[in-house]
C-alpha positions as MATLAB code, in Angstrom:
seq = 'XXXXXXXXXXXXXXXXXXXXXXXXXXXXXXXXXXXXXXXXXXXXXXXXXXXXXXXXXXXXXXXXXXXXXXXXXXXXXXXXXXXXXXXXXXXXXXXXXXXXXXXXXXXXXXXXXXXXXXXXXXXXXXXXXXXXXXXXXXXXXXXXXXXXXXXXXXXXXXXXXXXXXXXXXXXXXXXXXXXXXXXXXXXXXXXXXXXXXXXXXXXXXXXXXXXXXXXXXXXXXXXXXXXXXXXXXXXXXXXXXXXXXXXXXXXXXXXXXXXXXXXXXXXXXXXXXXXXXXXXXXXXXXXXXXXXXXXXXXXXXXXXXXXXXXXXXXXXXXXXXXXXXXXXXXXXXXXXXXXXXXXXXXXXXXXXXXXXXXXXXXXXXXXXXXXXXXXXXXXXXXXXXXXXXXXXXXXXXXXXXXXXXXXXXXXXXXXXXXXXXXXXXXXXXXXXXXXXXXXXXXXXXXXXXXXXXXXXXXXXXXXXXXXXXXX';
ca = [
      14.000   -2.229  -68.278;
      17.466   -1.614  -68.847;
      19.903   -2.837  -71.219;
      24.080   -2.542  -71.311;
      24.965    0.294  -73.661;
      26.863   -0.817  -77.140;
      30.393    0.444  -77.184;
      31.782    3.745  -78.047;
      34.372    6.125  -78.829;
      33.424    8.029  -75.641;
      34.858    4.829  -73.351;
      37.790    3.728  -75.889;
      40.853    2.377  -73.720;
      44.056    1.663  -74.855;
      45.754   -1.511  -72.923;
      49.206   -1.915  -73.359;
      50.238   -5.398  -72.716;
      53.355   -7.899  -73.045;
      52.314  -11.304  -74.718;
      54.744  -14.098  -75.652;
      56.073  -14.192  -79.156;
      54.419  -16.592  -80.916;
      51.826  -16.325  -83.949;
      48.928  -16.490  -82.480;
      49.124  -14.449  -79.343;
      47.619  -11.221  -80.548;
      44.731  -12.850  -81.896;
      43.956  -14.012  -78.702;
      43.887  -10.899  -77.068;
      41.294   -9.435  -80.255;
      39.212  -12.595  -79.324;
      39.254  -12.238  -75.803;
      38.305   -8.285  -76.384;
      35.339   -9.437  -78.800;
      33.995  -12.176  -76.685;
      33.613   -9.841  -73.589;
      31.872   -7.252  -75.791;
      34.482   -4.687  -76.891;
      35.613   -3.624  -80.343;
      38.990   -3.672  -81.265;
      39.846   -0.601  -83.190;
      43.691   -0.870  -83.296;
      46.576   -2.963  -82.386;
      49.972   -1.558  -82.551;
      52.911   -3.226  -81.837;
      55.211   -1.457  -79.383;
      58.277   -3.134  -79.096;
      59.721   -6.726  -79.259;
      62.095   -9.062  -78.779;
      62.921  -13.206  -79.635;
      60.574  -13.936  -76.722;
      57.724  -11.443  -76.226;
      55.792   -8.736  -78.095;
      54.540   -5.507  -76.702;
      51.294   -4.257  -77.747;
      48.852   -1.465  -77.674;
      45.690   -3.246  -78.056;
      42.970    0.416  -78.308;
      39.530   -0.783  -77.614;
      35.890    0.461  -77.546;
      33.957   -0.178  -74.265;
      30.446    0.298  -73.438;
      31.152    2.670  -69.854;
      34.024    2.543  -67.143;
      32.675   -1.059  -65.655;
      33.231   -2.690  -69.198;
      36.420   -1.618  -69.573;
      37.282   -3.084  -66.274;
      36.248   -6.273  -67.192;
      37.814   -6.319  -70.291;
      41.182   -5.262  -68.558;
      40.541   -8.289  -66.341;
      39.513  -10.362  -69.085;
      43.075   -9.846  -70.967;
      44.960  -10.456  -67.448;
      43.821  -13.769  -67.015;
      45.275  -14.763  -70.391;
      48.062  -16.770  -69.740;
      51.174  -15.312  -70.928;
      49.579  -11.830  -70.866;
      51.129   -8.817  -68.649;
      48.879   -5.960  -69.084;
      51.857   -2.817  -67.887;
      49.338   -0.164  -68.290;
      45.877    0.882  -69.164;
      44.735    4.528  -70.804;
      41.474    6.181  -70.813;
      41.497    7.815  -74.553;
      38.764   10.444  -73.153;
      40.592   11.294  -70.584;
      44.295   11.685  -72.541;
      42.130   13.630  -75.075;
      41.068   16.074  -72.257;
      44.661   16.394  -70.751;
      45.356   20.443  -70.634;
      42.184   21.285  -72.217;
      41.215   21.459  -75.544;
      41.019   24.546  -76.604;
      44.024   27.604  -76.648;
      44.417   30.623  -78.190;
      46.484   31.561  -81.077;
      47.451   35.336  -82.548;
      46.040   36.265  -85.698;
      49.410   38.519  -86.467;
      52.618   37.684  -86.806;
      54.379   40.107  -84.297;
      57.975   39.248  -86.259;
      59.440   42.614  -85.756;
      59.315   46.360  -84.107;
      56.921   47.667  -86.786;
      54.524   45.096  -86.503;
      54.492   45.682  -82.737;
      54.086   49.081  -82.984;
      50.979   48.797  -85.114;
      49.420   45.824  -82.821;
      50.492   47.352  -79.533;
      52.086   50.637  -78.675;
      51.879   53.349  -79.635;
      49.177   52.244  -82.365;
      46.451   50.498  -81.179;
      46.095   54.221  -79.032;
      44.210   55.372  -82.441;
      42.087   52.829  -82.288;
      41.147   52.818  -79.292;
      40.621   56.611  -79.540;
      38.356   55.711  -82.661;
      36.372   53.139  -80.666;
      35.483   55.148  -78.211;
      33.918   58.011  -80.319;
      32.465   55.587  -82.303;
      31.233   52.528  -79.750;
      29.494   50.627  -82.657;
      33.019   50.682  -84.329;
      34.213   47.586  -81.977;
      32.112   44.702  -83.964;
      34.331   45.656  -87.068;
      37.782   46.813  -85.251;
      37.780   44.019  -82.155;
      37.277   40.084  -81.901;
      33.858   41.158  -81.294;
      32.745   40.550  -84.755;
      33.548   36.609  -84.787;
      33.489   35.988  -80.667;
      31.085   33.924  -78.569;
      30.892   33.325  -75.036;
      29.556   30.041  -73.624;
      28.759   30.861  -70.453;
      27.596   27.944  -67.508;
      26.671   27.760  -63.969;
      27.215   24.207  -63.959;
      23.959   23.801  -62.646;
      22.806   21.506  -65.478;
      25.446   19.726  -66.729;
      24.892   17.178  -69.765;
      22.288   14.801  -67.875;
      24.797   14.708  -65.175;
      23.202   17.529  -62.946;
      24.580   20.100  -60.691;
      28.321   19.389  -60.735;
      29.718   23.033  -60.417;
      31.446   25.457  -62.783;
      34.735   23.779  -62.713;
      33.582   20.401  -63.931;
      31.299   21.982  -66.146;
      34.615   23.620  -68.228;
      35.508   20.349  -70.284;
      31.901   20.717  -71.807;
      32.296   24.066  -72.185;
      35.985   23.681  -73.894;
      34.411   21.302  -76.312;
      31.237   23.627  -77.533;
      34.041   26.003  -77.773;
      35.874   23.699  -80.158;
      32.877   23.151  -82.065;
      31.751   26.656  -82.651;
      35.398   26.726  -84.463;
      35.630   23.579  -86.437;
      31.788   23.918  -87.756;
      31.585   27.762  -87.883;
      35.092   29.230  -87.600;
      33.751   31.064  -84.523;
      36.112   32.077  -81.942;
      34.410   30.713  -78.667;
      35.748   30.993  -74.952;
      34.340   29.272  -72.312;
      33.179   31.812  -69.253;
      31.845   29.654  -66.144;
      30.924   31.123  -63.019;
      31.063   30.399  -59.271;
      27.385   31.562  -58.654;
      24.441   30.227  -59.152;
      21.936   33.195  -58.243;
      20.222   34.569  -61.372;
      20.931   38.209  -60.470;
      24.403   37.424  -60.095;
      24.656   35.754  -63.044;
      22.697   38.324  -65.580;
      25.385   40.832  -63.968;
      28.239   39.313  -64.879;
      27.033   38.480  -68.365;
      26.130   42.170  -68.755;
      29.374   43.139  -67.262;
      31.469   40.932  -69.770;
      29.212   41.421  -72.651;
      31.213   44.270  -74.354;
      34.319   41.742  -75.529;
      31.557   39.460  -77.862;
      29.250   39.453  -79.982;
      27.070   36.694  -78.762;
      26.159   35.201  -75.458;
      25.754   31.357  -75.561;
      23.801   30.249  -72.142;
      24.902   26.297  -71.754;
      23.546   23.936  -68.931;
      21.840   26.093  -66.488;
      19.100   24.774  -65.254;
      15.302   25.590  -65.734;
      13.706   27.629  -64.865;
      16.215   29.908  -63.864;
      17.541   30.123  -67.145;
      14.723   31.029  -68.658;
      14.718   34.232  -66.224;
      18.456   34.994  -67.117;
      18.017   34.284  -71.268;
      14.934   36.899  -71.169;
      16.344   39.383  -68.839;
      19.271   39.163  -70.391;
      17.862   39.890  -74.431;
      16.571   42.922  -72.776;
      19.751   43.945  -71.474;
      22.126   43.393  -74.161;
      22.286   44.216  -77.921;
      23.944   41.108  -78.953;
      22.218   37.799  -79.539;
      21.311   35.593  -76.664;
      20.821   31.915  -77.104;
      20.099   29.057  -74.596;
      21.641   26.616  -77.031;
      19.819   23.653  -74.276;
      16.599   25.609  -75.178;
      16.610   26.456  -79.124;
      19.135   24.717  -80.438;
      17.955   21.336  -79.086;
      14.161   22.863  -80.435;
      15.665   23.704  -83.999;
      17.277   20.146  -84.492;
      14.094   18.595  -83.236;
      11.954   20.438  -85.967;
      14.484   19.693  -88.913;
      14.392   15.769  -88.045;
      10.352   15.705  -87.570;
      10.063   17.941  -91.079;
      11.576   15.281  -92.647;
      10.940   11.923  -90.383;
       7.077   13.228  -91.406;
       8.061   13.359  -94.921;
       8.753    9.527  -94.414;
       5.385    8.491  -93.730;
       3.489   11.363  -95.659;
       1.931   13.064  -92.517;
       1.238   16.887  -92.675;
       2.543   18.387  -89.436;
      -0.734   19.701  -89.056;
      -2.021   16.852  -88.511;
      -0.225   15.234  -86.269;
      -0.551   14.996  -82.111;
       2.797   14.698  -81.159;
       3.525   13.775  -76.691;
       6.816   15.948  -75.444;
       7.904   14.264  -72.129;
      10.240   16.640  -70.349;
       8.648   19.982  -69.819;
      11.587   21.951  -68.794;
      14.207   23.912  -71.182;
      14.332   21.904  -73.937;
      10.728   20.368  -74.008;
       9.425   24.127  -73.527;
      11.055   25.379  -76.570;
      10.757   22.436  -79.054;
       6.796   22.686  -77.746;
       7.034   26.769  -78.915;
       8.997   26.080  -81.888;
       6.367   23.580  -82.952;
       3.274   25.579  -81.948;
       5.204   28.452  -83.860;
       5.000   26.064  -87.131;
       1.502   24.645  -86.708;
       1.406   21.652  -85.298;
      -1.652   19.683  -84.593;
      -1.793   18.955  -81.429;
       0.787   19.094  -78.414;
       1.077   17.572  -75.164;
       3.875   18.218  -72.674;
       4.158   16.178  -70.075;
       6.525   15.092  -67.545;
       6.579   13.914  -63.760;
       3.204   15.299  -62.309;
       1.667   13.860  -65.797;
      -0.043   15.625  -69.002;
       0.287   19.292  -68.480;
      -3.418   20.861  -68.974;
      -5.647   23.410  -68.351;
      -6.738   23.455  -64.492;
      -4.547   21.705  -63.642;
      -3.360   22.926  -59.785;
       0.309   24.126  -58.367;
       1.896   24.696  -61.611;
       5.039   27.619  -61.903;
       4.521   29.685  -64.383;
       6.656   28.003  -67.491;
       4.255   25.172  -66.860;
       1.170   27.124  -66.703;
       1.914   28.706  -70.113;
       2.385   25.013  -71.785;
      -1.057   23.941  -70.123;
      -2.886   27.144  -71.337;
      -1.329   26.694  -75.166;
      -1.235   23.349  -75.989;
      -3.227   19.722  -74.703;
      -6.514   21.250  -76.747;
      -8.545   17.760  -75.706;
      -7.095   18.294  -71.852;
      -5.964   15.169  -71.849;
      -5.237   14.091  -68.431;
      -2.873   10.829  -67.246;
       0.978    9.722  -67.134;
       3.089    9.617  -70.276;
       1.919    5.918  -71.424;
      -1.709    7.201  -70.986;
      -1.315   10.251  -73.115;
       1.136    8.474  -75.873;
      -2.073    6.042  -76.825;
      -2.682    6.916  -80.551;
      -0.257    9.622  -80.816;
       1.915   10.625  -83.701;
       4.955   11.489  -82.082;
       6.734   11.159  -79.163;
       9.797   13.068  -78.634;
      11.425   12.619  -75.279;
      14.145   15.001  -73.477;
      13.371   13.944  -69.668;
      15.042   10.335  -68.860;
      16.282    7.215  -69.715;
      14.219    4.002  -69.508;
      10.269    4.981  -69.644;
       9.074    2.918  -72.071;
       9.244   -0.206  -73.786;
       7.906   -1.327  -76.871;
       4.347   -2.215  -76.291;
       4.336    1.335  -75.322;
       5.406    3.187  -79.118;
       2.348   -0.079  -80.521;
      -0.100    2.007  -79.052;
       0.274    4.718  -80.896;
      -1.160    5.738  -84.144;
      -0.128    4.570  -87.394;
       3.807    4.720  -88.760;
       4.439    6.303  -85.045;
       7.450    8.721  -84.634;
       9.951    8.136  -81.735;
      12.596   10.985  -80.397;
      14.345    9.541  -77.411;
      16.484   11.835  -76.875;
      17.633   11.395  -73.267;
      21.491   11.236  -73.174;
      23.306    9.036  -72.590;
      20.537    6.196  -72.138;
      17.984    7.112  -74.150;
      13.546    7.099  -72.979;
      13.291    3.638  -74.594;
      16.528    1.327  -76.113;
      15.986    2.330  -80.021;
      15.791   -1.656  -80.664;
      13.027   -2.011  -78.923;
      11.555    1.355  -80.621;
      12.143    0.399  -83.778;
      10.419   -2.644  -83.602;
       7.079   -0.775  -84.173;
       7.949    2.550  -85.291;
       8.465    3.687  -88.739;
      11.260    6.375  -87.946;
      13.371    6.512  -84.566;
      15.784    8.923  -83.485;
      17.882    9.634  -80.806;
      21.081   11.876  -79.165;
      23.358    9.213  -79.602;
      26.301    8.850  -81.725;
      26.470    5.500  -82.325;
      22.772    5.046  -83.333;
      21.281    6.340  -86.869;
      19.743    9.806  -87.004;
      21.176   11.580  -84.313;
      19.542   14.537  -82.815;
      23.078   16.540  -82.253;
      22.882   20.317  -81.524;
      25.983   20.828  -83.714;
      23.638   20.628  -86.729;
      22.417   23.995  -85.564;
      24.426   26.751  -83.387;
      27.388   27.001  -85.217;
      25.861   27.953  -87.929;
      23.077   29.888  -86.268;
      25.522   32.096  -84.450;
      28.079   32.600  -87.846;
      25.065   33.772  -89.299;
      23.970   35.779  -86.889;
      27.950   37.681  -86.244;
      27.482   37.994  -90.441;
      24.793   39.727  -90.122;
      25.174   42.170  -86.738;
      22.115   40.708  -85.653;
      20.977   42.092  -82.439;
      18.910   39.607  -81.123;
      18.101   35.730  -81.983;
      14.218   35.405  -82.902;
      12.156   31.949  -83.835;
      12.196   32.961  -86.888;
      15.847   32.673  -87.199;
      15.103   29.420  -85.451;
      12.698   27.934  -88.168;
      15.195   28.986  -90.926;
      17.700   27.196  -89.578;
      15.340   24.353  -88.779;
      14.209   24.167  -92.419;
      17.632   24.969  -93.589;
      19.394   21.415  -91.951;
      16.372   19.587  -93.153;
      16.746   20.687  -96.969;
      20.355   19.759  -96.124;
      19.573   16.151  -96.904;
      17.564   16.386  -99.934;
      14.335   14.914 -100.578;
      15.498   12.164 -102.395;
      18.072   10.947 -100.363;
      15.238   11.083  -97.093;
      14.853    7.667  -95.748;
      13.650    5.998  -92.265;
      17.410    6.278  -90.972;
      18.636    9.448  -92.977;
      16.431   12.686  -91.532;
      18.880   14.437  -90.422;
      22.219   15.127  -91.984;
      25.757   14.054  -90.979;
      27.228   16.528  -88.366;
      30.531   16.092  -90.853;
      28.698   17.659  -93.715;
      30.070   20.920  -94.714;
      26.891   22.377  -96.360;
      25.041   22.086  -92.943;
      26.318   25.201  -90.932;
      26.839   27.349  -94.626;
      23.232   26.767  -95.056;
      22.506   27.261  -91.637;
      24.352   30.689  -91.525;
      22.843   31.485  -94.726;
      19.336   31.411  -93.749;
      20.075   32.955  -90.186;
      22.221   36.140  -91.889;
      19.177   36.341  -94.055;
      16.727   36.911  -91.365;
      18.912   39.294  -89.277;
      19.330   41.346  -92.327;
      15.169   41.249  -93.420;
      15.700   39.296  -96.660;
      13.754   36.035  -97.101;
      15.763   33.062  -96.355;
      17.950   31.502  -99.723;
      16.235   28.436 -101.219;
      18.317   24.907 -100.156;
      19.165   24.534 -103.841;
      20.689   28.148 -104.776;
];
């Protein structure tokens, strides 16, 4: 079953349009918008004379079709002359969003002289006697690169490296306004795994972390482990861990909702490639009851023929009853489900088969496993990857401050452990009193989320115990 997507930010259009002067006119263009679904976030009047008023009339649109219709919609007003219509995404994107800025002033000769010639020589000279020197005398100490094939792209798929740059820009732009983390985006025009681990080793010298973004499974889990061995700077597959650490922080405290242990619990993943696989070992890590991963040849389990090997590992560790069937099959009296596969699986007989005070994930972007209406209709807590729905699964919550903590503390590597500090560290983030059905998580906007974050990673890199949420 599908259903139209509620409007968002993400297809916001500004129309500019003439209407005749009189005092009603405007609100018949907010009507119009409102009975064809939009929201009107803004009018703003343009210019005008005795007989006619130009406005900007900014709207929220469910996707690209909507908007047309509302466009259409407004030109069949009479009076109306719609002179132009902006996509806000798309102005937003226009020349990138990210640049670079110097950190020194460069006003006169003697500044130059000590950022450039002749004296950056001496430090250069004292880098290379002392290599380890760079992390405290180069961008190295507060520098990330997100690095993409384009081979995975959002849920889009295989677009290329130079479509896959505006998501790249923005994690870039997040890793600054979350962490203060200078980020730069590095795609590449290969898609072989050797080539790619060279050219990450190659560049690796100029950062201090390595940030793997949409390459797909299970290539990248190749590349992220070759690639740990390789370098001695941290190497995170945010699709993998961070996705995996957000997950456990919103079902530590979704099962603080309804009082289940997660020991207890049987939860179903459905989607058994990078991010299923590591929100399975992240759980398994933290002793969960029971696990089953599943995804399009059905429950992965043990005997089960023609598996690679990422999916023979799942069916040797987790399904400990071998259950055996599709995903509705294997969901009956389940605990959890948490879905990163795709949209429009179930509906909600489907979540009132499972167990009591079920938990629902649907994290599928941008249509999510089941509509969260339908969800919630029978389950006590439901979450998804969308913005405009409550407790949003959002990866921000985590790799900022994952990687600030781990540049703070010259970590060398990223570990689960790191991950199930930061994991605990967003879920304290809320508090246990404010916890509620649609509260787990905490607001991407909160300030204490990537300090605590960095706090608890910094702690682990360094081999201290982790700070408690309320020091």
């Amino acid at each position: 079953m599908t259903t139209r997507r509620l409007p968002s930010a993400g297809f916001s259009i500004t129309v500019r349009v003439s209407v005749p002067a009189d005092a009603a006119a405007i609100g018949r263009l907010t009507t119009a918008v409102g009975e064809a679904g939009g929201i009107v976030t803004a009018v703003d009047v343009v210019d005008s004379d005795p007989v006619s008023v130009v406005v900007d009339l900014t709207c929220d649109t469910a996707d690209t079709t909507h908007a047309d219709q509302v466009v259409d919609i407004l030109e069949e007003l009479p009076g109306v002359d719609v002179r132009k219509v902006s996509d806000r995404t798309f102005l937003l994107h226009l020349g990138g969003k990210i640049e670079v800025n110097s950190k020194v002033s460069l006003r006169n000769r003697d500044e130059l002289s000590r950022a450039y010639t002749p004296g950056v020589a001496r430090v250069c000279l004292a880098i290379a006697d002392k290599p380890e020197d760079a992390r405290r005398l180069t961008i190295k100490r507060n520098t990330v690169a997100v690095v993409s094939d384009g081979s995975a792209v959002l849920g889009l798929g295989n677009l290329g490296p130079a479509a896959s740059l505006p998501v790249m820009e923005g994690k870039a732009a997040l890793f600054k306004r979350f962490a203060g983390v200078d980020a730069w985006p590095v795609v590449l025009d290969t898609q072989d795994t050797e080539e790619i681990i060279q050219v990450v080793k190659a560049i690796a010298p100029a950062y201090g972390g390595i940030n793997l973004e949409d390459i797909a499974a299970p290539r990248c889990f190749e590349i992220e482990a070759r690639l740990r061995e390789m370098l001695d700077i941290p190497v995170f597959h945010d699709d993998q861990h961070g996705t995996a650490i957000v997950v456990l922080a919103a079902l530590t405290n979704a099962l603080r909702c309804v009082g289940k242990p997660l020991a207890d619990v049987r939860v179903v993943v459905c989607g058994a490639g990078a991010a299923g696989t590591a929100i399975v070992k992240l759980l398994l890590r933290e002793g969960v009851g029971d696990v089953v991963a599943v995804d399009r040849a059905g429950a992965l389990h043990r005997g089960m023929p023609g598996l690679n090997a990422d999916w023979q590992w799942l069916a040797d560790n987790t399904n400990r009853e071998a259950r055996t069937g599709d995903l509705r099959t294997v969901l009956r009296g389940a605990d959890v489900f948490i879905g990163v596969s795709a949209p429009n699986l179930l509906v909600g007989d489907d979540i009132a088969t499972m167990a009591k005070d079920p938990i629902v994930f649907a994290l599928a972007n941008p249509d999510p496993e089941i509509d969260p209406r339908e969800a919630r209709e029978h389950a006590a807590v439901v979450a998804t990857g969308r913005s405009d729905q409550p407790n949003q699964i959002n990866n921000v919550l985590a790799f900022p401050g994952v990687f600030r903590g781990m540049l703070d503390g010259h970590a060398r590597a990223y570990t689960d452990e790191m991950g199930v500090a930061a994991a605990r560290a967003i879920a304290d983030t809320v508090g246990e009193d404010k916890i509620n059905p649609t509260v787990i998580v905490p607001s991407v906007f909160d300030a204490r989320v990537s300090t605590a974050v960095a706090a608890a990673v910094r702690a682990i890199a360094r081999g201290e115990a982790p700070p408690k949420a309320d020091s």
